[in-house]
C-alpha positions in Angstrom: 11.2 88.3 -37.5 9.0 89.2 -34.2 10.6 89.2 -31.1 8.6 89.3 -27.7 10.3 90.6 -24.7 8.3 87.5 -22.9 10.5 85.0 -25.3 13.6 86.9 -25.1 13.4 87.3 -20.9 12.3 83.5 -20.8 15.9 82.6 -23.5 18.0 84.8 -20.9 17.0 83.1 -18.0 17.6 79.8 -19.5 21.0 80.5 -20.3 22.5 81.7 -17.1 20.9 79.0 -15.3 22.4 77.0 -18.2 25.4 78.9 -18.0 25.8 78.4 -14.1 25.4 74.5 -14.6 28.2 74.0 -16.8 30.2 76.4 -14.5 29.4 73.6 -11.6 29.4 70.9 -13.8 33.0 71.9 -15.4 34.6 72.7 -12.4 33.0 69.1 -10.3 35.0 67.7 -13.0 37.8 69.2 -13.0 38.3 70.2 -17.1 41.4 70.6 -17.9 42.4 71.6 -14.1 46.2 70.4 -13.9 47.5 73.0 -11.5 47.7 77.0 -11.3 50.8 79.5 -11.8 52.9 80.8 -13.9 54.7 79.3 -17.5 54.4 75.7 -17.8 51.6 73.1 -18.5 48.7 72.7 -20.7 46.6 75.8 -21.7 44.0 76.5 -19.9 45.0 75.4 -16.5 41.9 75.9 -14.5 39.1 77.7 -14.7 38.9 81.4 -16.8 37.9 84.1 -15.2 35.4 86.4 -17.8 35.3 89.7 -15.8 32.1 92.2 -16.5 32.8 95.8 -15.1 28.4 96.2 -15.3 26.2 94.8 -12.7 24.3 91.6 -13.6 22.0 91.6 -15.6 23.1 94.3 -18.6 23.8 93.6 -22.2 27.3 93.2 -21.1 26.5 90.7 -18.5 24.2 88.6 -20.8 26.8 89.0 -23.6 29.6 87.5 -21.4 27.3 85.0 -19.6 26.3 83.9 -22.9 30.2 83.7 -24.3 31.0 81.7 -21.3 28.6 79.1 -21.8 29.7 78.2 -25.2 33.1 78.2 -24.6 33.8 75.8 -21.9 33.3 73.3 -24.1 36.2 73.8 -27.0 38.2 75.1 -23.4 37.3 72.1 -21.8 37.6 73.9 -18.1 34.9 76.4 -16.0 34.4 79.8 -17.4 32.9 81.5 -14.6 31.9 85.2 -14.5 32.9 87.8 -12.5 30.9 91.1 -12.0 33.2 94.0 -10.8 30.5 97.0 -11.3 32.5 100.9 -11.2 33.5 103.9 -13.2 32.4 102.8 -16.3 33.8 99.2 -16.0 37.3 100.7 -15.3 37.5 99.0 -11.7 37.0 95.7 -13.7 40.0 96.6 -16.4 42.2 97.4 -13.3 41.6 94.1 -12.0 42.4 92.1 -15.1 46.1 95.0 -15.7 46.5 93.4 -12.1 46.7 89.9 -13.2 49.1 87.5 -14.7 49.0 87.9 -18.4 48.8 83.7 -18.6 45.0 83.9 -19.9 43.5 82.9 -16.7 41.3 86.0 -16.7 39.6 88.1 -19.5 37.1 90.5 -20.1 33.9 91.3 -21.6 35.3 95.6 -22.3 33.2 97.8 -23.8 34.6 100.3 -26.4 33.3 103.2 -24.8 35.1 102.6 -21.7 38.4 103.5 -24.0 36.6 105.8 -26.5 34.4 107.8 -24.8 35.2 108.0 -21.0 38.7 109.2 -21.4 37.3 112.4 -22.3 35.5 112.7 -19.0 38.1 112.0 -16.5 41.6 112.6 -15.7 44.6 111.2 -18.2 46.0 109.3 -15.6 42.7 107.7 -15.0 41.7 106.7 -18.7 42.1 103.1 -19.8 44.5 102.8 -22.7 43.3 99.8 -24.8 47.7 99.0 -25.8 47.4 97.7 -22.0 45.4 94.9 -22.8 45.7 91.7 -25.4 42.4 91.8 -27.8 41.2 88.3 -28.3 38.0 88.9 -30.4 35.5 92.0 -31.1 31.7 90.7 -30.5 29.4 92.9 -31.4 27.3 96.5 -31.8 24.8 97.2 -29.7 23.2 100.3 -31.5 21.2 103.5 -29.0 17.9 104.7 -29.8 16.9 108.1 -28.6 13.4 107.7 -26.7 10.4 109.8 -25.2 7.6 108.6 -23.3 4.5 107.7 -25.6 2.6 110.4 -23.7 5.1 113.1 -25.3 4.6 116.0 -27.3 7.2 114.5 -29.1 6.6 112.0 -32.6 9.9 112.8 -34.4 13.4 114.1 -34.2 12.1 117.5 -35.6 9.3 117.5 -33.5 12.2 117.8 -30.7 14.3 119.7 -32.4 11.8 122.3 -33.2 10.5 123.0 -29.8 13.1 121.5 -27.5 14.8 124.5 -25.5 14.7 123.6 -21.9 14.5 120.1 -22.0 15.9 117.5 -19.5 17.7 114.1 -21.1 18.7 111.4 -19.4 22.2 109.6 -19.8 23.2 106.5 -19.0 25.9 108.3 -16.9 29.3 110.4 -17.4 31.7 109.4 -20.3 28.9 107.2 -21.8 27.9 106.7 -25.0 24.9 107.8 -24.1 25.4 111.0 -22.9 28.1 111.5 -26.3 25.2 110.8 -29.0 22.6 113.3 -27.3 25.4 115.8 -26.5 26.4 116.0 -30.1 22.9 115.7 -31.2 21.7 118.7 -29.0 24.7 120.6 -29.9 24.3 120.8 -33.7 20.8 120.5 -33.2 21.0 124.0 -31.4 19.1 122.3 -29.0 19.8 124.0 -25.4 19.0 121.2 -22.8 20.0 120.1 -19.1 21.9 116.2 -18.9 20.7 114.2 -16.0 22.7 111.7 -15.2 21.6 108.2 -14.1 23.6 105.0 -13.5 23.2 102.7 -16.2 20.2 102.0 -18.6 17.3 100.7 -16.3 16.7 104.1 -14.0 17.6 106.2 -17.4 14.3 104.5 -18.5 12.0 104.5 -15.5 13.1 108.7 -15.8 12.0 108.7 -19.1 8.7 106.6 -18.8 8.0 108.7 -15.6 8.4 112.0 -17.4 11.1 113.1 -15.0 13.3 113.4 -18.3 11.9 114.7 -21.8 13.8 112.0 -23.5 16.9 109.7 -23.0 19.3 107.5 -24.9 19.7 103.9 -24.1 20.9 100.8 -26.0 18.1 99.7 -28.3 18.2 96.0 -26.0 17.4 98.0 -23.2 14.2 99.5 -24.8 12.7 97.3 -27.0 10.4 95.5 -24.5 9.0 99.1 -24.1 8.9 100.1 -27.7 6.8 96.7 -28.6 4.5 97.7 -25.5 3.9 101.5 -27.0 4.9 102.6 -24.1 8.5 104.5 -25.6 8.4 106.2 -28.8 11.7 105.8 -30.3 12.9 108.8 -32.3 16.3 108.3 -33.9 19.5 105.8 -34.1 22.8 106.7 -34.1 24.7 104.5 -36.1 25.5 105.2 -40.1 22.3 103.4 -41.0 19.0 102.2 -39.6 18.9 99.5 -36.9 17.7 96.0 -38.3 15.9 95.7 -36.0 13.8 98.9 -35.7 13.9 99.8 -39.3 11.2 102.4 -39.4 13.5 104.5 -37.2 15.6 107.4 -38.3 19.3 107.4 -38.1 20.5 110.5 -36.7 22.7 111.1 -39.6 19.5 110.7 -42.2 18.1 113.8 -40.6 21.7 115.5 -41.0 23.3 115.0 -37.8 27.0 113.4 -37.9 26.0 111.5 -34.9 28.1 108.0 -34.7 27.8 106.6 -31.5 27.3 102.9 -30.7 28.2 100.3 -28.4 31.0 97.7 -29.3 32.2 94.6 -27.3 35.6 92.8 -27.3 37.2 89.9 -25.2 40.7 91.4 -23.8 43.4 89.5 -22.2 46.1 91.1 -19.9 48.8 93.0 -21.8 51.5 90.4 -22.3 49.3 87.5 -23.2 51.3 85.1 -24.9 49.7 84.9 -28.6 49.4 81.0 -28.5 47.1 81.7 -26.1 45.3 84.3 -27.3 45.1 82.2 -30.3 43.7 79.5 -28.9 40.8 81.2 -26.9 40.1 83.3 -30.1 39.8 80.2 -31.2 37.1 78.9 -28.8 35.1 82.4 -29.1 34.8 81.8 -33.2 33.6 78.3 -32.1 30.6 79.9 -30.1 30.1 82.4 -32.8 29.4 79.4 -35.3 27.0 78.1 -33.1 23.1 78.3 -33.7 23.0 79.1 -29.8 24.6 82.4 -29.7 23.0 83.4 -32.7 19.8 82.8 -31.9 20.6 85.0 -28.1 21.7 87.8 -30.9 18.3 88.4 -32.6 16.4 88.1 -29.2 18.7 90.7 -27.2 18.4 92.6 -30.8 22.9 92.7 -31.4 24.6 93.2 -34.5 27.5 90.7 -34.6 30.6 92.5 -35.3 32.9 89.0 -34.5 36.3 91.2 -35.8 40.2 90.4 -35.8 41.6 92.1 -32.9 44.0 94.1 -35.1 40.8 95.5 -36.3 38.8 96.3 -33.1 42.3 98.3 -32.4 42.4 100.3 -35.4 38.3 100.8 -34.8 38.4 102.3 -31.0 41.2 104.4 -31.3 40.0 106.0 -34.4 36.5 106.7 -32.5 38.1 107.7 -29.8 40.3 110.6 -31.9 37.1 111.2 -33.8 34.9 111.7 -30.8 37.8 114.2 -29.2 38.1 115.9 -32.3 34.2 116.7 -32.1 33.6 117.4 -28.3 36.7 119.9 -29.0 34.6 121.8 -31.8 31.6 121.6 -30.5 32.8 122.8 -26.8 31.2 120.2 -25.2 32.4 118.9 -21.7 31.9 115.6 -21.1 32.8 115.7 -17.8 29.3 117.2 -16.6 30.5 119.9 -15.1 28.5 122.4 -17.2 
């Protein structure tokens, strides 16, 4: 399949102005709208909140935007979205602990947010995953490790081989991204500097600028570049290669236990009554099914990972142990403090 980041751009745009049209359209009619509050009444009753702890625009944002469309229909009420961009998406998984656990707000959480970033900040400040409902996993968004095409570098070895010194960029502090090149570097024997940047975009403007040697982004982020020639992606870091850049490496091919991907799941507030959860699990496997949210897969290049949430727990606690486990022996401090 050949995928154009023209096409795929022109599909997004069509959907979250699709997206925002059902929102007015759902809500001018009023859906299922019989009244607010607590216990009582016909699920849902009013419009669901899908909160996005990422700025609009992100693979998290398109994913939600994209759940939201399709599920106002099996709801039958507005599913509006709600960006609350901070720490990770930790302001955004405050909000939702905040709110009544009746299923009038969910979230689009990624795992890393309870994998990864807990082992860059303060216990008290981690999110615990047991304080949330799970409704549905989504799907794996894989990372690619890219250099500039004007790079010395071709390969993995090639940067391995005469790395020392380097500058990488991250996506920021208790990311994914900085975990894969972190562990890569470090059993690598690579000695390089992190530079932080706040989310995927100015991670690869730094790269394509040659203010950073290379970077790790999700492989959404950086296809449009890799189909231009103008990023040379080196390695993946999931267990085998990406689909949908097959003639790239896997970290772990070259020898490198480097595991590191994205994964998405709806969550509910901790207490969510499992009728409920039930019957919006329900709706999400409805949107799944669909040839519409398949299709927005392949263009923004996801791996559907549409799990029980029994097994999206057992999954992100286990990488989360995992990825503790190996900062600890590798004596890497994810909190960037050197």
């Amino acid at each position: 399949m050949t995928h154009t980041p023209r096409g795929r751009y022109a599909r997004r745009t069509a959907a979250a102005a699709a997206a925002l049209g059902l929102s007015l359209t759902a809500s001018a009619c009023g859906g299922n709208l019989s009244g607010g509050g607590g216990g009582g009444g016909d699920y849902p009753r009013g419009p669901i909140d899908l909160l996005v702890g990422q700025d609009p625009g992100g693979s998290t944002d398109l994913i939600a935007r994209a759940l939201a469309e399709g599920a106002q229909e099996p709801l039958g009420v507005a599913m509006p979205v709600v960006n609350t961009p901070g720490a990770n998406g930790a302001l955004a998984a405050g909000e939702l602990a905040a709110q009544e656990p009746d299923g009038q707000n969910l979230m689009v959480i990624n795992a890393s947010l309870v994998a990864i970033t807990p082992l860059a900040v303060a216990e008290d400040e981690a999110v615990d995953l047991a304080d949330f409902e799970v409704v549905t996993g989504i799907s794996r968004d894989d990372y690619v490790l890219v250099t500039a095409a004007s790079s010395d570098f071709d390969t993995l070895q090639d940067l391995v081989e005469d790395g020392d010194g380097i500058k990488y960029g991250t996506t920021g502090v208790g990311t994914g991204s900085q975990l894969a090149q972190e562990l890569l570097f470090a059993q690598a024997g690579v000695e390089g500097t992190p530079v932080p940047f706040d989310g995927g975009s100015p991670t690869l403007v730094a790269v394509l600028g040659s203010q950073v040697d290379v970077g790790v982004v999700q492989i959404g982020e950086a296809m449009p570049q890799i189909e231009a020639g103008e990023l040379t992606p080196l390695a993946t870091f999931a267990d085998e290669r990406n689909q949908y850049l097959p003639d790239v490496p896997a970290a772990a091919e070259e020898g490198y236990d480097v595991l590191v991907s994205q994964y998405r799941a709806v969550v509910a507030p901790g207490g969510t009554p499992q009728e409920v959860v039930e019957t919006l699990r329900s709706a999400f496997d409805e949107v799944f099914a669909g040839e519409a949210y398949r299709t927005f897969n392949e263009d923004n290049f996801f791996t559907p990972h549409e799990t029980e949430p029994a097994q999206v727990v057992e999954e992100w606690n286990a990488s989360r142990e995992s990825y503790r486990a190996m900062v600890e022996e590798y004596g890497i401090d994810m909190r960037g403090e050197g």
